[in-house]
Every structure is written in structure tokens, then in C-alpha cells.
N, C-alpha and C positions, 0 to 999 in steps of 0.2 A: 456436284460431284456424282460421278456413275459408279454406284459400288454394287460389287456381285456379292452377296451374304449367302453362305452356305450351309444350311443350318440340319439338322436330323428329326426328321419324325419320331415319335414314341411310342408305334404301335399301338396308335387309337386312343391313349392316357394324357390329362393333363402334366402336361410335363412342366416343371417351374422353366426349364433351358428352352422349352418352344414358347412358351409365355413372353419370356423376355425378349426374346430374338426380335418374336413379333409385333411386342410392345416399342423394341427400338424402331426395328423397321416402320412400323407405319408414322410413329413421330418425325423421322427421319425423312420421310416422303412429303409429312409435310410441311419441313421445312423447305420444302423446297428441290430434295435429293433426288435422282432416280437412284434407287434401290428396289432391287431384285432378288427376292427373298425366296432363295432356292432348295427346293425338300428333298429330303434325300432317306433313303431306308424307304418309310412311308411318305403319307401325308401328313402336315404335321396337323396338332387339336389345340385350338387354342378358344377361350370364350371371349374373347372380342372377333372384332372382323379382323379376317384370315387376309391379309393382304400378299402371301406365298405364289410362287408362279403356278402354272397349271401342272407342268410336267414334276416327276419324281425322277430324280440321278441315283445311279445306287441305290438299283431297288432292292427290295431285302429278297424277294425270292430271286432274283440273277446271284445276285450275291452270295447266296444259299448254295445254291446250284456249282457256281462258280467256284466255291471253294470245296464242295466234295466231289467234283467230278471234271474232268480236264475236257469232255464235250462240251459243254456249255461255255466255256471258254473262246471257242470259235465259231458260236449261233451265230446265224443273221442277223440284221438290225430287226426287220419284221418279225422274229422269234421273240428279241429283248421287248420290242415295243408293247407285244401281247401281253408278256408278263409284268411291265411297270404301269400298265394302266392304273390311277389311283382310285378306281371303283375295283379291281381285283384286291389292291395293296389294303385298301382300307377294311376288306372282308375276310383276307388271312390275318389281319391283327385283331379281331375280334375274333379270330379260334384260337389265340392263344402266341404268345410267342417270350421271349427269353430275354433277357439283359445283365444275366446271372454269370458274371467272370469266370466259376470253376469251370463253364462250358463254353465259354468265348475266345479262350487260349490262339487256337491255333488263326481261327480268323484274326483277331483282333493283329497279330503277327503280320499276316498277309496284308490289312488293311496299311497299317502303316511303313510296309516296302512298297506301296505304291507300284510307281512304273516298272520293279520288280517282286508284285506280289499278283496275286490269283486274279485281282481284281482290276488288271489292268486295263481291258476293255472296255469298264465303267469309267475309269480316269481319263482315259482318252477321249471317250462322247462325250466325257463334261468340257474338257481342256477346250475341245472342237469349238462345241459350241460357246466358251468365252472368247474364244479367239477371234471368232468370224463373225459371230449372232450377237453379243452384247457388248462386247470390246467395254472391259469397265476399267476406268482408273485405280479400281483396287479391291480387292478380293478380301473376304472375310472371313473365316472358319471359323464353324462352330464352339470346339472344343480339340484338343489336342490328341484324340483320337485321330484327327484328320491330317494329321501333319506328313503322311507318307503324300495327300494331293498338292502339296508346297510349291517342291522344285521342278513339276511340270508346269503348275500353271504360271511359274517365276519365267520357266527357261522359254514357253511358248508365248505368252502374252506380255512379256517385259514390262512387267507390273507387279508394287508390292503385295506382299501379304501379310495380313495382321489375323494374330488367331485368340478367339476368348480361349480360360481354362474357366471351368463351372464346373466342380466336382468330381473330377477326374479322378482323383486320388484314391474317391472309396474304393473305385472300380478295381484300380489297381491292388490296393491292399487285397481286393477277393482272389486276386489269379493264385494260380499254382504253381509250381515249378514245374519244369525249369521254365517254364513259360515266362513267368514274371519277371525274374532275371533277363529273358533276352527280349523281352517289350520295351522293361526298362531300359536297358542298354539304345536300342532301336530308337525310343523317345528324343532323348539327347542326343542322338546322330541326326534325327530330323528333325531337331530344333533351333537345328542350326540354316534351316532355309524360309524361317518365316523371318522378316523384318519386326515386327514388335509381337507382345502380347497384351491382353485384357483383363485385369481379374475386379472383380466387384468389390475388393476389401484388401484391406493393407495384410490381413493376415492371410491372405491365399494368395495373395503376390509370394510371399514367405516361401508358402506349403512349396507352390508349384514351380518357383527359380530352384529349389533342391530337385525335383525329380526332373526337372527341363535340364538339370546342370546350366544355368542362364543367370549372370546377373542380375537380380533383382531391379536395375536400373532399367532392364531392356521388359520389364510388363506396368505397362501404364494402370492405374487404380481409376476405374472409372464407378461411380456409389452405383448402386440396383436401384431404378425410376419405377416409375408406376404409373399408369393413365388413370387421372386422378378424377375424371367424369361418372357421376355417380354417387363416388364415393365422399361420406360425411357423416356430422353428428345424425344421430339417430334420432325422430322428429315425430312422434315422442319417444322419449327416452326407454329403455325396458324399466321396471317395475320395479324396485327395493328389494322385493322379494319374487319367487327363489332367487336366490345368487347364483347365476347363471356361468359355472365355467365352460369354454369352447376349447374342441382340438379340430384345427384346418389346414390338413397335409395326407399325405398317402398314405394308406393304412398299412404299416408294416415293421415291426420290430426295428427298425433304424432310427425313425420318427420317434419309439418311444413314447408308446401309449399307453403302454403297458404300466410304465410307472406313471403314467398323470391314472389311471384307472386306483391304482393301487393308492396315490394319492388323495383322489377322491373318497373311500373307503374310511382311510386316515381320519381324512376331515369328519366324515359323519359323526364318527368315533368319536371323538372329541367334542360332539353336540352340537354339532350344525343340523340334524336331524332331517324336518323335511325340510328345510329354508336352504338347502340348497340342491345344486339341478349340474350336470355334464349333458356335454352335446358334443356328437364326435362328426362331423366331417370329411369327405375326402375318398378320393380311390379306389377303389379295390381292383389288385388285381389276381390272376389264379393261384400266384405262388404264394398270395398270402393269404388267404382263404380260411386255410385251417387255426392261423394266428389270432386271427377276425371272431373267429367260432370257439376258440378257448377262451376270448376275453368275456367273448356274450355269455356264456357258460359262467364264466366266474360271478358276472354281475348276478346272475340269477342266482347262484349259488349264495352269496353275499346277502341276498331279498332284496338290492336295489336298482334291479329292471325299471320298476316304473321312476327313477330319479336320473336315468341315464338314456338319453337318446340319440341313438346311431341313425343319421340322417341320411350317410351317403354320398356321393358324385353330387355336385353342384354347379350348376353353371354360374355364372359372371352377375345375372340378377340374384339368384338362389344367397349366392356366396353373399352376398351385400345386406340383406334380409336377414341371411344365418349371424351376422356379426355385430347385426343391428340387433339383435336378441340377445349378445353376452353383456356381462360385466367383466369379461377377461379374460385374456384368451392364453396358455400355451401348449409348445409342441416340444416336448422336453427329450431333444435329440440327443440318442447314444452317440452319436459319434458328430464328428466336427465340422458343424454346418458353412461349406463358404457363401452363403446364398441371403435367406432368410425372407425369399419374399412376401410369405404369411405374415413375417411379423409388421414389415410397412403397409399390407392391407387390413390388419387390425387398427395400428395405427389412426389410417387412415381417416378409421371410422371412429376415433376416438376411446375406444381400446385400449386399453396398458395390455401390456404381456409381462411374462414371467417367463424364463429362459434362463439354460443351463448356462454358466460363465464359462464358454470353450466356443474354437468358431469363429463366426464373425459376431456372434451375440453379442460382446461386452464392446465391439468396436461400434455396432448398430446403439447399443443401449449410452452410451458414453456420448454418441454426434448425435440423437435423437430425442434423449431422454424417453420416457413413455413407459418405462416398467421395469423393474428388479430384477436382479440374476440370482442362483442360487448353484450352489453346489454342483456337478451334472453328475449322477446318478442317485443321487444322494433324496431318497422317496420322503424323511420326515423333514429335510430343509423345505424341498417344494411343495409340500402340509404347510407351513410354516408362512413362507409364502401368500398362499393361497389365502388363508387364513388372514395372515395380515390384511390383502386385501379386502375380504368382506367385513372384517372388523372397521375400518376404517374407507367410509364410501366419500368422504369428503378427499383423502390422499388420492384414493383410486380416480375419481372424477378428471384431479388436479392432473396426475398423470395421463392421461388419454387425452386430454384439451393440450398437454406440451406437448404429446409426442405428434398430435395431429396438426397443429401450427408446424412443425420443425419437418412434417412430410411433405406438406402444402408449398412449405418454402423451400427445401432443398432436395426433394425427391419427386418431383413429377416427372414425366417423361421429357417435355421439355429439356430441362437440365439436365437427364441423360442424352440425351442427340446430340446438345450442344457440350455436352465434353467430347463424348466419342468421336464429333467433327474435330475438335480442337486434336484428338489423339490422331486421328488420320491425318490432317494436314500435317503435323511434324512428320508421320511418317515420309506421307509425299514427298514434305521438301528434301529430306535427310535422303531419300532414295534417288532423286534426280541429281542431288549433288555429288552422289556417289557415281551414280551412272549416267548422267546426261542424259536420260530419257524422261520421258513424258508419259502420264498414264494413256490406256489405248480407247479414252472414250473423251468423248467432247463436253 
């Protein structure tokens, strides 16, 4: 099968939605697929091999441009080319850049009128080139941001389109009015031009059939995979002591660090004294900065700097090492995770976690086993928790050996490729018996 996957950069940041993309895409490939794993904004950051095409669609500086000023609009192509280079793209996202909804209003609008928004010159060179250069049996979008590029590339390459949703929702919850009002509205008008959707979890099938206005029967549930090379029991095990708890997500009040920080305090309190140890992981990026630097503050404040280590951005070996060092790992998210892929690389390594009961947690925790839920905001239940764990290292062990069997067996990448083929082919059939057509690649 030829499938065009259109995915988005992150401005230089591991992003979990570029992780995945690229984890399906390269299992995908080698199954056998051509897929064509196509970046758009930037380039995308991923710490395995980048198997993404060369070029970037929808750069973020045209796009920039594009929407504040109606010159840019009718540049050259040799104008657009200069500026989507992705040694230019990759060097404006390391100065900084934005994903922050109160200020993405008016774009984000534009983005999804498509062939009647700001951005239609970008739609078009992408349309061009699936039409003529890849001719794929079927097109993939990222996230439902995307859904204004639908009914071009339906109407021009007479081929379906299947679109993941990955956490759209939070996004949405930040806009403003009246903005959000006519996004929303805007979503469900063009949700009506992809043929199926994707979501990683039966409960964000849920979230996102309310905001798509879509029957629930039209998004296929495909689980979040993992490339599972690498990753395993830790050989030798970390030490009895300290009790090593881990947080491995982006640093930034959403993730909810704040309360595993404040948790960990708890525990001391309570006489875990110096036998146990935090280790924080993950991200930084500019708008969270000051968050980063009141936590550090507090710890100091607290006297326990030296029981708490902020490691930082970690690549793919880093990451594997960092998880090889806990005895348990969580990321005690404010708000309602559809994803969780920390928690199947914790897993993976035989890790229990500990995660708020909201999300996909309790859908991850129930098909996986591997670790307890607790209250979600609720700072003395995840004491509680935590605690249980290092009181008992024979339950904690017990838990990281089922949840890493139950990854091995039904979260590798693998079995994500081979459901997501299984989901595209119904699409396929279902779209040729509609239309007597055939995808437009061989």
C-alpha cells in the first residue's frame, strides 16, 4: 500500500505525536509499505531514525508570513523554497516559537478553511505534489488540526483520507472566543470530508466523536505501539535503596510535576528520610521556564536538592538508562491524557507507574496491568501510592514484570502497523464501493 502520512513538526521538541507517527511509519515500511512520512511546520525530532521525507509542507515561516500579510500570499515558489529549507526551519525553532492557543486563534481558523483560508498556496503545493509525485492510495493526517487539507486532496487525488485525533482537545479548551466557538463550529464542517478517524484509546474515540460531531463508530481505536529494541529488564537491577522515583514528560504544569514534587516532600515527611531519591526527565521548553525555576526554588527551599535530580532532555539511549535507574515511575497529569506513551516505555522496562485515574490511564492500567491509579489531583493519595510502592518491593517487582510481558505482547510496533493496515484497508474497501475508484498508487 502507498500511503502519504502527513505529520507536523514540533519546533525542535520531542514531541510524543512526532514519536508515534514515526514509530508507525518506520514499522510500516517495514512491513513492507511505502510510506511517506511528510513534515510540515518544521522538521520533525524524533530519537530513533527519522525515516520523514526531505522536504517540509507548510512551513511555519510562510505560514507566519501568510497569515499576517496578503504579500506573501503570492510569493514565488523560489521565495517559498528559501524559506522552507529545513536547516533555516530547524534554526527558527531553536529561537523560540509558540503552540499556545490564546495566540493561535486567528491561524488556527485559517488553517482549517483550507482551500478558503490564508494558507491556500501551501495546500495547493502539497495537493500538486500528491497528485503528480506520489499518487498514494491514501492519505493520512496528523491530527484534526488538519482537516481544512481533506476535501482538496479527496477532490484532486480521488483517494481516501484517514485522520488520527492526539490531543487536540487540550488545544481547544485554551482558545478564546469567539474564536473557539467558530473553530469548533469549522471542525465539524470539516469533519465531514475525511472517511474514518484514529484515536489511541476508547476513551478519546469518546472525547473527540463530541467535538468532530462524528459517530463514534466512524474512529477506529488503534492501542499506542512502541519499538520495543532496546528496551527491557534492567541487567542489573537498580539497588534496594534509594528508592528511586522517576518523572519522563515535558516540563510544564499540564504534566504535573508539581504535585509528584510536592508528593515527594510528603513521603520524606513521613520518614523515608534519605532512602529515597526523585529524578525528573524531559523538555524544557521557553514558556515553561519560569515553572522549571520555582520548582528548583522550592526543592532548595525544602533542603532536598541533593535527593532530587533534574536530568533534563534525553535522547532514546539516555531515556533507557534514566528508566533503568527507577523503581517507579509517574507523570501525575492535570488534565486528561489520550496518549500515555511514557507510561508503555516505563513498562517496557519493567517499571510500574502510578497515574492519576482520568485519561486513558485506567484504560492503559486495566489492558496492561503494571501499576495503580490514584485520585488525579489529589497530592496525599499519590504519597500514598508511592509509598505503598517502596514498602512493598516484592508487589512493585510483580507489577513491572506484568506490565512488561503484557507490552512485549501486545504493544510493540508491530501490532500497531498491523492494526492500522487492518484500519486502512476497510477504509479502502468501504471508499471504492462507494466510489468505484481505486487508490492512485500502485
Amino acid at each position: 500500500m502507498r500511503i502519504a502520512y502527513i505529520t507536523a513538526g514540533a519546533a525542535g521538541m520531542y514531541c510524543g505525536s512526532c514519536l508515534h507517527d514515526n514509530t508507525l511509519a518506520a514499522a510500516l515500511i517495514r512491513d513492507g509499505h511505502d510510506v511517506s512520512l511528510i513534515p510540515t511546520y518544521t522538521p520533525i525530532r524524533t530519537d530513533e531514525e527519522d525515516v520523514s521525507t526531505g522536504d517540509v509542507f507548510y512551513g511555519a515561516i510562510n505560514v507566519y508570513l501568510e497569515q499576517k500579510t496578503s504579500l506573501f500570499r503570492h510569493t514565488p515558489w523560489l521565495v517559498d523554497r528559501m524559506l522552507t529549507h529545513p536547516r533555516l526551519l530547524a534554526w527558527v525553532s531553536k529561537k523560540g516559537s509558540t503552540t499556545d492557543a490564546r495566540t493561535l486563534g486567528d491561524l488556527t481558523l485559517s488553517m482549517l478553511q483550507g482551500e478558503e483560508g490564508k494558507q491556500r498556496k501551501e495546500l495547493e503545493r502539497l495537493v500538486r505534489w500528491l497528485r503528480d509525485d506520489l499518487k498514494p492510495d491514501l492519505v493520512q493526517l496528523t491530527n484534526s488540526l488538519f482537516l481544512g487539507m481533506a476535501r482538496r486532496i479527496r477532490d484532486e487525488l480521488n483517494t481516501p483520507v484517514v485522520c488520527s485525533v492526539q490531543g487536540e482537545d487540550i488545544f481547544f479548551d485554551g482558545l478564546v472566543e469567539p474564536h473557539k466557538s467558530n473553530i469548533l463550529a469549522l471542525l465539524k464542517q470539516r469533519a465531514r470530508d475525511v472517511d474514518r478517524f484514529i484515536a489511541n484509546s476508547r476513551f478519546y474515540v469518546d472525547v473527540m466523536a463530541g467535538l468532530l460531531g462524528v459517530s463514534p463508530d466512524r474512529i477506529d481505536c488503534v492501542p499506542l505501539g512502541l519499538k520495543l529494541e532496546g528496551h527491557g529488564y534492567p541487567d542489573p537491577p537498580p539497588p534496594a535503596e534509594p528508592f528511586t522515583i522517576g518523572y519522563l514528560a515535558r516540563i510544564c504544569p499540564e504534566k504535573g510535576l508539581h504535585l509528584l514534587v510536592q508528593a515527594f516532600r510528603e513521603l520524606v515527611e513521613r520518614g523515608a528520610g534519605d532512602g529515597v531519591r526523585l529524578r525528573v526527565a524531559g523538555y524544557l521548553g521557553e514558556r515553561d521556564r519560569a515553572y522549571h525555576e520555582g520548582l528548583v526554588e522550592q526543592v532548595q527551599e525544602w533542603g532536598l536538592a541533593d535527593r532530587v535530580d533534574f536530568v533534563g532532555e534525553v535522547d532514546r539511549a539516555q531515556k533507557i538508562d534514566f528508566l533503568h535507574s527507577l523503581h517507579v515511575l509517574s507523570v501525575p497529569t492535570v488534565y486528561r491524557e489520550p496518549k500515555g506513551l511514557f507510561v508503555l516505555e516505563a513498562l517496557a522496562n519493567g517499571v510500574p507507574v502510578i497515574q492519576p485515574g482520568h485519561g486513558s490511564f485506567p484504560e492503559m492500567i486495566k489492558q496492561l496491568g503494571g501499576g495503580v491509579l490514584f485520585a488525579p489531583g489529589d497530592v496525599r493519595a499519590l504519597t500514598d501510592a508511592l509509598e505503598g510502592m517502596m514498602r512493598d518491593p516484592g508487589r512493585r517487582i510483580e507489577l513491572g514484570m506484568q506490565g512488561m510481558e503484557a507490552v512485549r505482547r501486545e504493544r510493540g510496533d508491530v501490532a500497531m502497523a498491523g492494526r492500522t493496515i487492518e484500519a486502512y484497508e476497510r477504509v479502502l474497501e468501504d471508499y471504492r464501493a462507494r466510489t468505484g475508484a481505486g487508490g492512485g498508487g500502485a
